[in-house]
N, C-alpha and C positions, 0 to 999 in steps of 0.2 A: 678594244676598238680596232676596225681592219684588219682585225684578226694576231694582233698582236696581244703577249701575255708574259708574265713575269715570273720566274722562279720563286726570286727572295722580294716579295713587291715590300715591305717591311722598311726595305733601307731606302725606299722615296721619302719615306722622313727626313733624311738629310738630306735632303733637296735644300731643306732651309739656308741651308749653306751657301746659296748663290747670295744671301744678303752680305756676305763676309768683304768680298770687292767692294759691294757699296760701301759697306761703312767706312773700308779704308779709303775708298774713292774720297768722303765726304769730309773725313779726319786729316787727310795728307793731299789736300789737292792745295795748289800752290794760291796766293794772295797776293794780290800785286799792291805796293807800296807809293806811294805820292811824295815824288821826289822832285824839287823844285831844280830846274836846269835853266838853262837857254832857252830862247826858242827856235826850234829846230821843228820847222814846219813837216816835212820831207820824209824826218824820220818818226814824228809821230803817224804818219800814216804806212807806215810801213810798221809799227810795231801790230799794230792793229789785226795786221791782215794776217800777222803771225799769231798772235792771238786766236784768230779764230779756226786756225789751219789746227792748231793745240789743240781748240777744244774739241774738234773732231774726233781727232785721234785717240783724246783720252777719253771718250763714249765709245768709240770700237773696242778700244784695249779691255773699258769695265765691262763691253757684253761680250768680247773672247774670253775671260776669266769668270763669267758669269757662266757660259758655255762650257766651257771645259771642266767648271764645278759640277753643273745636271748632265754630259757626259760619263764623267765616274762616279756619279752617282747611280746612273742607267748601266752603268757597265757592274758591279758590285750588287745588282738589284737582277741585272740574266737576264733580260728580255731574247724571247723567241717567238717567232712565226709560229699560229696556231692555225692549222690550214683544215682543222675538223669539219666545219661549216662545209668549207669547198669538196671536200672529200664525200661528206653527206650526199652532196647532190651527184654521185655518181655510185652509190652503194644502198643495193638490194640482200639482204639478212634473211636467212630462214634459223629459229630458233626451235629445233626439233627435241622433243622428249620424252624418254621412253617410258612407256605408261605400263608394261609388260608384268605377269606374276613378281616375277624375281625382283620386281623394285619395292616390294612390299618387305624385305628385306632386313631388319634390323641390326645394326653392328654396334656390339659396344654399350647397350642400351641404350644409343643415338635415334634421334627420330627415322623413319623410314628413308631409306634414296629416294623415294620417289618424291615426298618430300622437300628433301635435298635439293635434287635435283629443279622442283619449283621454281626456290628459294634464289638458286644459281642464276637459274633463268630472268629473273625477274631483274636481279644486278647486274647482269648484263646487259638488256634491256634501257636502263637507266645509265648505260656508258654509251650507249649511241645515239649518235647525231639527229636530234629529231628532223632532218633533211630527207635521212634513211629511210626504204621501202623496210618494214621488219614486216614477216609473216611468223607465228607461235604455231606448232603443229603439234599434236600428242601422236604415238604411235606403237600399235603391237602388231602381233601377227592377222589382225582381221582388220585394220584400218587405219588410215591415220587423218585427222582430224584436225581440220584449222579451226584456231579459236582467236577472241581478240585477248589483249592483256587483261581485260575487265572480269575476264572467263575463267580467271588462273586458278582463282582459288576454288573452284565450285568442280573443275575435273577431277573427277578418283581415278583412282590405279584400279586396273581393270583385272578378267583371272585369264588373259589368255597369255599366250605365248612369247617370244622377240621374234622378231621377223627385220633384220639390218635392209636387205636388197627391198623389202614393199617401201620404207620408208625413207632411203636414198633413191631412189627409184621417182617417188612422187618428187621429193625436194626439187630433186637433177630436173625434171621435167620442166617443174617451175620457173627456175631458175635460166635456164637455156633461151626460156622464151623473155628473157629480160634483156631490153635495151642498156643498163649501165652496165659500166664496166670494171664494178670491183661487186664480185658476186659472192657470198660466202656461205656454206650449213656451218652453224654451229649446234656440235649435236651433245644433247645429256644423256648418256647410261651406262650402266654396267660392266659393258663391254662383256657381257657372257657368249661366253662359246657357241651353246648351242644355237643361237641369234644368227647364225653366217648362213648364208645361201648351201642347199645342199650342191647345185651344180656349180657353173661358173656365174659370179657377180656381173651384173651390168659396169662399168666403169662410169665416171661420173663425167657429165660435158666438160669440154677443153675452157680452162678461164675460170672456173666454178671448186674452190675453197675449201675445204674441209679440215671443220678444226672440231675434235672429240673431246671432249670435259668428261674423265671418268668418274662414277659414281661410283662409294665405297673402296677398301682396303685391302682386298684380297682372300685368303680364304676361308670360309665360312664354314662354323661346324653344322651340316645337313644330315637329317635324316628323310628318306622319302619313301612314300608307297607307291613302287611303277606300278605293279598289276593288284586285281582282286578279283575272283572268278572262283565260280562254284562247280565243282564236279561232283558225279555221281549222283544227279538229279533223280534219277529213279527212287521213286520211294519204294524200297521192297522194303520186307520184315527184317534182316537179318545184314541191312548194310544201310550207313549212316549218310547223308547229303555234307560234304564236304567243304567248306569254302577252304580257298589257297590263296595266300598273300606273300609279295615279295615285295622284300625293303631293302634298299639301299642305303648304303652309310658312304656318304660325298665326303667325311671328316678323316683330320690327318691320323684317328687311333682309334682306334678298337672301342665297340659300344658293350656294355655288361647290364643282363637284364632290365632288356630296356620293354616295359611292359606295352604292349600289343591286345588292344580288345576289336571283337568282330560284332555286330548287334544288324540281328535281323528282326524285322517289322512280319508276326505269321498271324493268320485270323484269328488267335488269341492272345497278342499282342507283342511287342518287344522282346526277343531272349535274348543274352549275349555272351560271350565267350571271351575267356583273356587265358594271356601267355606272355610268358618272359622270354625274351632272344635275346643272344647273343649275336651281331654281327662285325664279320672283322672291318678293319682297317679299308677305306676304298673298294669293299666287298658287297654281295648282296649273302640274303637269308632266304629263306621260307620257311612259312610259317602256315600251317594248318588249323582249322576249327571245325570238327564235326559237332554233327545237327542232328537232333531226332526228330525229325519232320514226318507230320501224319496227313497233313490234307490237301490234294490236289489245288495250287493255286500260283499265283507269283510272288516272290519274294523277292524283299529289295529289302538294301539297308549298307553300311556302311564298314570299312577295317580300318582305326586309325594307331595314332600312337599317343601315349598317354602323357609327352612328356613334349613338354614345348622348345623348339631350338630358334637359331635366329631367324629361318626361313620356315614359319609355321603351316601356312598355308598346304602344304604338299603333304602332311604329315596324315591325311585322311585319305579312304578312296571310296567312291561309291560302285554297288554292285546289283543288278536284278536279274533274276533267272526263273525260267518255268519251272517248277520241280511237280511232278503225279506218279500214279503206280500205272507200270507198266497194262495196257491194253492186250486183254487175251484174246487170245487167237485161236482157231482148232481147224487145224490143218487134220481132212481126210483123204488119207492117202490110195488111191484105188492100184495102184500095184507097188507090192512091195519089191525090192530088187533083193539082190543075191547077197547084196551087200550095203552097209548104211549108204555107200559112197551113191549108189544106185537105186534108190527108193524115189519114189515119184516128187517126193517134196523136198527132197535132201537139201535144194541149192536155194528153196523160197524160204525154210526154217533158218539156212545159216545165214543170208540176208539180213533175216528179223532179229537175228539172236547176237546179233553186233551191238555191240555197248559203242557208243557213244556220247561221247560229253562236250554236247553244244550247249553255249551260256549266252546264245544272242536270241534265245524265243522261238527255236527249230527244233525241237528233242524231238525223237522217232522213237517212243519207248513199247514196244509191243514182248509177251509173254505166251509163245505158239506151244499150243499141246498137240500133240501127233497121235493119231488112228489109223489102223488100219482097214479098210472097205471090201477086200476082197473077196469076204463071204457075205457082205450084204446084209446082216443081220439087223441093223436099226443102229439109228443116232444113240448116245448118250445122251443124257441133259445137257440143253444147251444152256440154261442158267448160268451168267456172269460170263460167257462168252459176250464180245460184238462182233466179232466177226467170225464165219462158217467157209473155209474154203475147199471146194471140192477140187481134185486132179484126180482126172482121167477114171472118172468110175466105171464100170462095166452095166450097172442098173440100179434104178431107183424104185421101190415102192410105191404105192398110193399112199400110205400110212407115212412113209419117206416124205413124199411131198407136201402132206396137211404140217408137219411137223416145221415143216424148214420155213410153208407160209405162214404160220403163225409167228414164228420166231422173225421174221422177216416185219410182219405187220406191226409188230411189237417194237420196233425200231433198231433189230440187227439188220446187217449186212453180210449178203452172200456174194463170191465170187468163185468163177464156175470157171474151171481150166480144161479146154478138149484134149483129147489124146485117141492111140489105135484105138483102146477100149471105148471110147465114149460116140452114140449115134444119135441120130436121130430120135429113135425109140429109144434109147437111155434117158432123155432130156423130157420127153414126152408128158409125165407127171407132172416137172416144172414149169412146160410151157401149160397145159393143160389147168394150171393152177395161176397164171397171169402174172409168174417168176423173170420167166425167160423177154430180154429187152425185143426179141423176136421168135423166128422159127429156124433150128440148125437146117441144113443144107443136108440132102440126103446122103450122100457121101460126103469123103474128105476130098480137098482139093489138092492137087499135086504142084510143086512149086518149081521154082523158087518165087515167092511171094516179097515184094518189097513194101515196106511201108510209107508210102509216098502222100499222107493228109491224114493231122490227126486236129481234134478238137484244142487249139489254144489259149482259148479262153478258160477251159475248165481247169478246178484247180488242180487237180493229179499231172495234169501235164502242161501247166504254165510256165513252170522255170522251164522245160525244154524250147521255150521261145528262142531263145539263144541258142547255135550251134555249139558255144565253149562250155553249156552245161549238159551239155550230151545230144547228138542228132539222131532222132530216132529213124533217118531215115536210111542209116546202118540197120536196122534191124532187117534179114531176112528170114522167112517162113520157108522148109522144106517141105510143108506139109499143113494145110488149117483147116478146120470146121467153120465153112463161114457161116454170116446169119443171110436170112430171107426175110421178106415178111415185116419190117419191123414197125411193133407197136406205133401209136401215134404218140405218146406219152416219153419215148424209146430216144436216149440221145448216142449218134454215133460218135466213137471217139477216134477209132484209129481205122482207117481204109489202106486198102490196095488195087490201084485200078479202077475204082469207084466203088469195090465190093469191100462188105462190112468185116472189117476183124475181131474188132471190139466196140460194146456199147455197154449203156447204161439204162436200167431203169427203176423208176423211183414207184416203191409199193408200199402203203397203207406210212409208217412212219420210219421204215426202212428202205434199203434199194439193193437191186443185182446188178452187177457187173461182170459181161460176158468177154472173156478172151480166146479167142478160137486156135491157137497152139496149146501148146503142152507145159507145164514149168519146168521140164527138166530139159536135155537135148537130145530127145526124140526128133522132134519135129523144127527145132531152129539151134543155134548156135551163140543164142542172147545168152544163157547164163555164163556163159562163157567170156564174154565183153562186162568193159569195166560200167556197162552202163545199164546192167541187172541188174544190181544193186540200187543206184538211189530212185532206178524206175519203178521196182517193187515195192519199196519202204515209202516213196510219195503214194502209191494205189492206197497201199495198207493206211499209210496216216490219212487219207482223203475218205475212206470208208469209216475208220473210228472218229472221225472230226478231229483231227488232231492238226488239220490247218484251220479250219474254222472258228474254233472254240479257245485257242491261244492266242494273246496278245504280244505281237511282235515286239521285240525288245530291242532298242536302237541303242547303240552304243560310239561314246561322239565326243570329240575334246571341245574345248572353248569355242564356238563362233561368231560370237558377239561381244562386243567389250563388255557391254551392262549384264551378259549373263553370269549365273554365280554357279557351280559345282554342285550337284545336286540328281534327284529321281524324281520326274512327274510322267504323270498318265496323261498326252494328249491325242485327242482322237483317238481312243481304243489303241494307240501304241505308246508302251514305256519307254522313256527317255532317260537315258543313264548317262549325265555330263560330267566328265571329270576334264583336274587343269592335265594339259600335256607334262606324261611327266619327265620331259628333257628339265623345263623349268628347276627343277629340283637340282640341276649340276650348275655348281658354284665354278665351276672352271671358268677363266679369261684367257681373250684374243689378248695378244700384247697390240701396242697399237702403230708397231711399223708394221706387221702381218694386213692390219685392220687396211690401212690407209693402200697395201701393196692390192689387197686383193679388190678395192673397189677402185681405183687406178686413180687417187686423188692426187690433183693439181699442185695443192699445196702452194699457192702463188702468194706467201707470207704469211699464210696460217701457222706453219712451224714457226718461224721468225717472232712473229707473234708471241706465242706459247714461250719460245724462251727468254723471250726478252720481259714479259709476265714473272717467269722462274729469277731472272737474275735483279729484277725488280725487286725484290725480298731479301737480297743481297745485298748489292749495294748500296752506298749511300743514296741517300734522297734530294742529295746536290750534285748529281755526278751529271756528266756534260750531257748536253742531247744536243745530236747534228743537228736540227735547225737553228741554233741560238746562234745572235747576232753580235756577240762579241768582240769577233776580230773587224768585223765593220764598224764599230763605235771605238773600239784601239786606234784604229789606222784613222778616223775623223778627227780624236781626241789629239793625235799626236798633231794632226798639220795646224788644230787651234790653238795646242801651244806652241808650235814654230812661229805661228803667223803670231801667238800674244810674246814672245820674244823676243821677234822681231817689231812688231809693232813699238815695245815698250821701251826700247834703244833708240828710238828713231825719239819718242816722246820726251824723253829723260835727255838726249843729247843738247 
């Protein structure tokens, strides 16, 4: 009551004690006797009034010593000031808790932290003043999430990340904007390392609390799979499709044969792959699984580890890749040079014939056969070619030209490079057969030619949208075959000055594509610039469908708390979600670091915590500053002065 409370309330039992006076009051109170005398008028009225002055006195004396008994009984019983209430109504609580992978966590065969940490939360909850503003918030790296207490039990631990600054960041916010004046975060988690801001922390508003409740023991034997990625996606005959996995051992000793399987999903169903590693101490491995893969398609599917630790979750990774046989090519060469380094196609074959191992839904896998033209003789078969590129031929046949339209109408792909040798009447056949996206230009034109507007819409030349994927408006011309003329069907791609350098046009269920330079550096100084390269390999993948026909492969950590780890097809693009795998390092901030780097107040939160610590310790009667002791001493003493004095003045 008024906020007053009792240590040991137990010894108000002896309260009963205050009857002790009475009884002696009632046993030893004096009885006056009938004595026959004189009469002595004068002093009977004087005895009288003595009498009643007596019994005054001995009614004070019985409620001093009545007094001074519930005195030490109240003083033996500890009452102290309990000023929770009062304190309530000036204290706002954010109860934050980390929802993050790494609470999923198991130590000891104990239930999960994240759990734990619920549990924590909830008893805490249940210590504060219902006067108290509390807010309950969950939190990883994609959110953090006010719930009411009714909510607690129905939140799961989510697969993404820690993220410390998203979630003192919301708190501090919160909090700042609150009128009382004892503010505090109480936060549950891990305390894992990777959780810290990569640059500098916000620090937290001036006034505003921070008291950390760590979650779990220390450290934890972990295994994890950071990567999982496929190389050597070319299907040839005579080399295998790769996948590469690297595992990581977070634990304090060395792993032996710890069994490793890969399982990919192909149009004939499930294969999968196992192996035994070794990895050291705090070290990582890799670990290989070649694949005999036959049919141009996507493949997706998973490397995990066979063996469960305390932090399971991490112990998988998902993976999808394009894998096809290389796209043939038949590069005709219309001059040969003196030397490989100097043949007309030398620099568009070493372009093509670049291995590369992209594993995000970009492979450029082309297979160029090289001819020579400068006798003119006739094609070879063009069977199981897509694409025909000519450079710089000197003349075309009639029989030349029915041959290249057919193969064209058929749904190959010609691309036509000009050069000294190449005229007007070289092209003549082609355009004369409704090849050509126009008519060549009866001479060559003399340069220097800039390429100043090219088609960005189309896909061969969309990523150059961006300057920092290469500006084609470096490219200059010494020397081009422009076009005239052009078909209505005919799309320009690349100008200079408003005349045409390059176009396209689309015939029967193929298409030609006209470049009026040279491929080598005859006539420009593009093979020579780092941006021949990915300009020739997008032409070539844009003529074989090889952006068309591929499904982009997106590759993406956690962004949602409800998402799970995983491979779906949405929208015509693969989706490859794996957890981040920092999650997987069992390392801890200590929590003077913790508290230093987000600039907490600490205005009794430590005080708190350790007087919580020494509470476990000490006895469970040991003094607490508010207790009213020495004021119920110092009352007790002047009631028994005053019943001493009192009781001599009665008794005299």
């Amino acid at each position: 009551m008024l906020g007053l409370s009792l240590i040991h309330a137990g010894f108000l039992a002896a309260g009963l004690a205050v009857a002790i006076p009475i009884v002696i009051h009632l046993l030893f109170r004096q009885r006056s006797r009938i004595e026959p005398i004189g009469s002595l008028r004068f002093l009977r009225q004087i005895v009288k009034e003595h009498q009643r002055r007596r019994r005054v006195r001995q009614w004070l004396l019985l409620a001093l010593r009545m007094l001074a008994i519930a005195l030490l009984v109240l003083l033996f019983a500890r009452p102290y000031w309990n000023d929770a209430a009062r304190q309530g109504l000036q204290q706002e609580v954010v109860l934050l808790i980390d929802r993050s992978a790494s609470l999923q966590t198991h130590e000891s065969g104990s239930t999960r932290l994240f759990e734990q940490g619920v549990a924590k939360a909830r008893e805490e909850f249940k210590r504060i003043d219902a006067n108290a503003i509390v807010h309950v918030a969950f939190c990883d790296s994609t959110a953090v999430n006010e719930v009411s207490v009714e909510e607690l039990d129905r939140v799961r631990v989510s697969h993404a990340a820690t993220d410390y600054g998203l979630a003192l960041d919301w708190a501090g916010d919160l909090l700042a904007n609150s009128s009382r004046t004892q503010r505090q975060i109480v936060f549950y988690t891990d305390l894992q390392r990777s959780g810290l801001p990569r640059g500098r922390a916000t620090p937290l508003p001036a006034g505003v609390d921070l008291l950390v409740k760590p979650l779990g023991g220390g450290i934890v034997h972990n295994l994890t799979v950071e990567l999982a990625e496929a190389l050597h996606t070319e299907l040839r005959p005579d080399r295998e499709v790769v996948v590469r996995a690297v595992l990581r051992n977070h634990g304090p000793a060395p792993l032996r044969q710890v069994p490793v399987e890969c399982e990919l999903n192909t149009p004939q169903g499930p294969v999968a792959r196992r192996s035994l590693v070794d990895i050291p101490l705090q070290g990582r491995e890799e670990v290989e699984f070649p694949f005999r893969l036959t049919d141009d398609a996507t493949y997706w599917g998973e490397v995990r580890v066979m063996q469960d630790d305390a932090f399971a979750t991490d112990n998988r990774r998902f993976l999808a890749f394009e894998a096809r046989h290389p796209e043939r090519v038949l590069l005709v060469d219309g001059q040969e040079g003196r030397s490989v380094f100097t043949n007309e196609t030398y620099f568009l074959e070493t372009a093509l014939r670049l291995t590369t191992d992209e594993t995000e839904g970009r492979l450029r896998s082309f297979e160029p056969d090289r001819m020579v033209w400068e006798s003119g003789e006739g094609f070879p078969s063009l069977a199981g070619f897509r694409v025909v590129v000519l450079a710089n031929l000197r003349r075309l046949s009639a029989k030349d030209g029915d041959r290249l339209r057919e193969f064209v109408e058929q749904g190959g792909k010609l691309l036509i490079f000009a050069g000294d040798q190449t005229t007007r009447e070289t092209l003549e056949p082609l355009h004369s057969r409704q090849l050509l996206p126009g008519r060549a230009a009866p001479r060559s034109t003399a340069g220097p030619l800039r390429i100043d507007a090219w088609d960005e819409s189309h896909p061969a030349f969309a990523p150059f949208r961006d300057p920092q994927q290469g500006d084609l408006r470096r490219i200059v011309l010494d020397r081009a075959l422009l076009l005239e003329e052009l078909v209505e069907e005919a799309r320009p791609l690349l100008s200079s000055q408003g005349r045409v350098v390059c176009a396209e046009r689309p015939v029967g269920q193929g298409s030609c594509l006209y470049l009026g330079t040279t491929a080598d550096r005859d006539w420009t100084d593009l093979p020579r610039t780092r941006l021949f390269v990915p300009l020739m390999r997008q032409l070539l993948a844009h003529l074989t469908d090889q952006l068309e026909t591929q499904h982009q492969i997106l590759y993406r950590d956690i962004g949602h708390s409800s998402e799970e780890p995983g491979v779906k097809l949405v929208d015509e693009q693969w989706q490859v979600t794996n957890l981040d795998p920092r999650e997987g390092d069992p390392r801890r901030v200590e929590l003077d670091e913790f508290h230093r780097l987000f600039g907490a107040g600490n205005s009794g939160g430590e005080d708190r915590e350790l007087a919580a610590a020494w509470a476990k310790i000490l006895p469970a009667d040991r003094q607490r500053p508010e207790e009213l002791w020495t004021v119920l001493a110092w009352i007790l003493w002047v009631v028994l002065a005053a019943e001493l004095l009192l009781s001599s003045r009665v008794h005299a």
